[in-house]
C-alpha positions as CSV (number, residue, x, y, z in Angstrom):
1,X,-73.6,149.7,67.0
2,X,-70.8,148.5,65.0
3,X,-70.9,145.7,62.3
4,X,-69.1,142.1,62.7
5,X,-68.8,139.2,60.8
6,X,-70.6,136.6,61.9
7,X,-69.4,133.5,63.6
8,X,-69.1,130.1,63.4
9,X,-70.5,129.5,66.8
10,X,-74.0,131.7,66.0
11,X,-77.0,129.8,66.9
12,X,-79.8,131.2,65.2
13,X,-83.3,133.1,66.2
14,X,-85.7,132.9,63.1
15,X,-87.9,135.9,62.2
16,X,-91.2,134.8,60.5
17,X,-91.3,137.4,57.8
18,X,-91.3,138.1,53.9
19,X,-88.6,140.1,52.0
20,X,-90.6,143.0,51.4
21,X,-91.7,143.6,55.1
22,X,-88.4,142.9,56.6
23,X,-86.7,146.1,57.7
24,X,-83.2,145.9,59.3
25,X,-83.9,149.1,61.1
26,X,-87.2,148.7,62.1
27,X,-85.8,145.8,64.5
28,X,-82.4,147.4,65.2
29,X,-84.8,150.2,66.7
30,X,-87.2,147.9,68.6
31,X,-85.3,144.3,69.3
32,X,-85.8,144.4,72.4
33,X,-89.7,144.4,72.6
34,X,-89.7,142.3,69.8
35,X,-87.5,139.6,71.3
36,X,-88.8,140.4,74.9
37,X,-90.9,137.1,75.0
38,X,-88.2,135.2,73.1
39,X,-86.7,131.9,74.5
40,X,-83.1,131.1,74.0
41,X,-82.8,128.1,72.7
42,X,-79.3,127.5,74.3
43,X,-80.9,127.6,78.1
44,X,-84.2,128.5,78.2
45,X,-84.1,132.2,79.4
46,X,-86.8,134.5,78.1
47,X,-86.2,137.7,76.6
48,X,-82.2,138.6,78.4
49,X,-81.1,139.3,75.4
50,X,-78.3,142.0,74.4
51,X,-77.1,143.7,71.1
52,X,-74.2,141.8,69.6
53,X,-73.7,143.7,66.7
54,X,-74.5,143.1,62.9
55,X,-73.5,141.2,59.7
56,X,-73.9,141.4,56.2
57,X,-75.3,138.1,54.3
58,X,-76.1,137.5,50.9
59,X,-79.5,136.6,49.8
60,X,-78.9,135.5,46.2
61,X,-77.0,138.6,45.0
62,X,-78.5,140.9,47.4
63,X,-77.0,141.5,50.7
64,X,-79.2,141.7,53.8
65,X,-78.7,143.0,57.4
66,X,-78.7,140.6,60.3
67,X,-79.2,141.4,63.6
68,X,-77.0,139.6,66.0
69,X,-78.0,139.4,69.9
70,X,-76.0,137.7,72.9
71,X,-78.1,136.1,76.0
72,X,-77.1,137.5,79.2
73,X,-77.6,134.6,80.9
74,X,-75.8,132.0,79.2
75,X,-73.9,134.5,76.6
76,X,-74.6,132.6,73.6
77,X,-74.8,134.9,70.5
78,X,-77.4,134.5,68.4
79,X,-77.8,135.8,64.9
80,X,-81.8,137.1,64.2
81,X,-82.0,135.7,60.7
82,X,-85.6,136.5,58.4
83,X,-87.5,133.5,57.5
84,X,-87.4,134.0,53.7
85,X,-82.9,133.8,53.9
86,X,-82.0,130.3,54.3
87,X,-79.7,129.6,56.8
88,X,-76.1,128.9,56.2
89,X,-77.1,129.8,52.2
90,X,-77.8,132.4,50.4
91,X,-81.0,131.0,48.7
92,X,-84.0,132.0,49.8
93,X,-85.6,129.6,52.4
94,X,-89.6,129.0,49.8
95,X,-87.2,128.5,46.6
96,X,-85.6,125.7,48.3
97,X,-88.7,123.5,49.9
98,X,-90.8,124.7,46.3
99,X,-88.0,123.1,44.7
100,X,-87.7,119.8,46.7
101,X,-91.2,119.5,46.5
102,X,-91.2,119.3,42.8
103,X,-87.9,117.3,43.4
104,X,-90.7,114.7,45.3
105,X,-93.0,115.2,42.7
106,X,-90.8,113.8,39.5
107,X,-89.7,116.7,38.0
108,X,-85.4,116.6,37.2
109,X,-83.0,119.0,38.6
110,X,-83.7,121.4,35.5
111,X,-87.0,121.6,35.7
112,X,-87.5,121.7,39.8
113,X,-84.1,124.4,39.9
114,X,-86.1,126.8,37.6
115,X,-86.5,129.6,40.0
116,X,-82.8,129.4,41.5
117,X,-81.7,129.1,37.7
118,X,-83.0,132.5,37.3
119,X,-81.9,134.0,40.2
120,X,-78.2,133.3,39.7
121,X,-77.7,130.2,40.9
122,X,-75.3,127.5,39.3
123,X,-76.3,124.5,37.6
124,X,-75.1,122.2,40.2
125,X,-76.7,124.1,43.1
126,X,-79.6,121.8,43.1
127,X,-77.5,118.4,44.2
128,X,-76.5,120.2,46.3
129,X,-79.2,121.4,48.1
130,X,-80.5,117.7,48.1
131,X,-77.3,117.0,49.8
132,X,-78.0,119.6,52.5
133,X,-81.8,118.0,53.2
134,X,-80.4,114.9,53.8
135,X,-77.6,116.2,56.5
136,X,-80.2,118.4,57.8
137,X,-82.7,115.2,58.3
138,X,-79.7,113.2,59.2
139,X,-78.7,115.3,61.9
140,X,-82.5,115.6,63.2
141,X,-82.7,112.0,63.7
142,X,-79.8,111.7,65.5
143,X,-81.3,114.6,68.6
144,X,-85.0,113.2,67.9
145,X,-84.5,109.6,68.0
146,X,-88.1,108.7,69.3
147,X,-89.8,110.0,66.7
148,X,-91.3,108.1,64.2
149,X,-90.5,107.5,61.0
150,X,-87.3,105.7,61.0
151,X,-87.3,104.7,57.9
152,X,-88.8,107.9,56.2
153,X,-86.3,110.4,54.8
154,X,-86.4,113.7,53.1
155,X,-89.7,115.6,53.4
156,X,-91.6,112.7,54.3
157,X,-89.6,112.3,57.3
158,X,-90.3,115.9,58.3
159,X,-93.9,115.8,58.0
160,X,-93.9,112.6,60.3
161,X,-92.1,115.1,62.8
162,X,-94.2,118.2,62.0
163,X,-97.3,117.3,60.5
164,X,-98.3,118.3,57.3
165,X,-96.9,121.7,55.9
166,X,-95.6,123.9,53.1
167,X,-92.9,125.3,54.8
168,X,-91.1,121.9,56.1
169,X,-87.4,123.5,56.3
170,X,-88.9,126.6,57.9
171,X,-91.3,124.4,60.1
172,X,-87.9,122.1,60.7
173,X,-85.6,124.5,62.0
174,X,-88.7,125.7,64.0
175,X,-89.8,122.2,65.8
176,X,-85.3,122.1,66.4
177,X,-85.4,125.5,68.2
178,X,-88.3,125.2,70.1
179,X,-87.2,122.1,71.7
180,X,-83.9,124.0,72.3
181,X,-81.6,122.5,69.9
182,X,-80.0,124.9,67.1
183,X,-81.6,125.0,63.6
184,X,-80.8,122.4,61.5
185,X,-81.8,123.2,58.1
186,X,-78.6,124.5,56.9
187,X,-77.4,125.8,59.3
188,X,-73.3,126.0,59.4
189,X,-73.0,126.8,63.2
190,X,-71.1,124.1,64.9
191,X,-73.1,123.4,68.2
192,X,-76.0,121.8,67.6
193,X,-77.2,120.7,71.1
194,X,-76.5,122.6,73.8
195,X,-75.3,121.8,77.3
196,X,-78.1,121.9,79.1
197,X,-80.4,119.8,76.2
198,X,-81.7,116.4,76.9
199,X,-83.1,113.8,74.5
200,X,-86.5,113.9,73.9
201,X,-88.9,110.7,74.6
202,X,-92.3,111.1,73.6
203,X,-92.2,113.7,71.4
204,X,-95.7,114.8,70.1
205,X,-95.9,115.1,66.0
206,X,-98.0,118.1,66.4
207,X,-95.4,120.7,66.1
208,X,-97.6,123.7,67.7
209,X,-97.4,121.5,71.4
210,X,-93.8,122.5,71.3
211,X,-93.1,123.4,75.1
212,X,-90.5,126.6,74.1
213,X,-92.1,127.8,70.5
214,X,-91.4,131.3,71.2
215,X,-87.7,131.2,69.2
216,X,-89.6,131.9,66.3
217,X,-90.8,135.6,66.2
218,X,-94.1,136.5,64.6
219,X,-93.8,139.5,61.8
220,X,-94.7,142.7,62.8
């Protein structure tokens, strides 16, 4: 299968897995029972998914493998991206929400930035991964506009959405996908709702009632 850069238009499928258990051949060997019970976000299909190639992207200085698949019945393309790799970054997705916790918490932009201080990143990375939160939340509460919490923002406003949690950009871009819109949180892609989506009324806080929570893939 031959590499390709990835594209703009990539919706994503998120795989629920550490660094050190990821393995890009494990699931270039066995995609296709791992995403067999697999919704596409983009229309709902299960599982009709075909290779689309591969990318490289950078997580901090390291670069990872992605797995890219198309559906087969609406052709998106999506790109399989590992839950520790941030979306549309290259920071790693726990080093983000442990830093906007602490963000919450009190502590200044030094202080909360200490881990992505040591692992390369600049000193005004941290604004603007503040800046990305709030676009990310911004942009959730324009496709989920009866939930509650209007006048939450930040992490508050996700745990209104998701309930409580310590993962609330991972549990974000999970709630998004499972009610087939793209991931939010930061994603770069350019379609975030998809033809066939609808606007949701009524939609439960408890995130596990999602009605298509199979876009997120259990580790193996």
């Amino acid at each position: 299968m031959k590499g390709c850069p990835a594209s703009p238009i990539d919706t994503v499928i998120i795989l629920d897995i550490s660094a050190s258990d990821y393995s890009f051949s494990e699931l270039n060997s066995h995609w296709a029972s791992k995403l067999a019970g697999v919704v596409c976000a983009a229309c709902g299909t299960k599982g009709r998914y075909g290779a689309h190639g591969n990318y490289f992207k950078y997580h901090y200085q390291e670069k990872v493998q992605i797995f890219r698949v198309r559906c087969r019945h609406c052709r998106q393309t999506h790109a399989v991206i590992p839950s520790f790799s941030l979306p549309g970054t290259s920071i790693g997705t726990s080093e983000a929400e442990q830093y906007l916790f602490r963000r919450q918490q009190g502590a200044s932009r030094n202080k909360a930035g200490k881990q992505l201080f040591e692992r390369g990143m600049s000193s005004s990375y941290p604004k603007q991964l503040e800046r990305m939160l709030h676009t990310a939340v911004s942009r959730a509460k324009a496709l989920l506009p009866a939930v509650d919490g209007t006048f939450l923002s930040g992490l508050p406003w996700i745990e209104a959405l998701c309930g409580p949690t310590d993962r609330p950009l991972f549990s974000l871009n999970r709630f998004c996908l499972a009610y087939g819109f793209n991931a939010v949180c930061c994603c770069r892609s350019s379609i975030l709702v998809f033809a066939r989506t609808r606007r949701i009324g009524g939609v439960s806080h408890n995130p596990d009632s999602a009605p298509r929570a199979g876009t997120v893939i259990d580790s193996w």
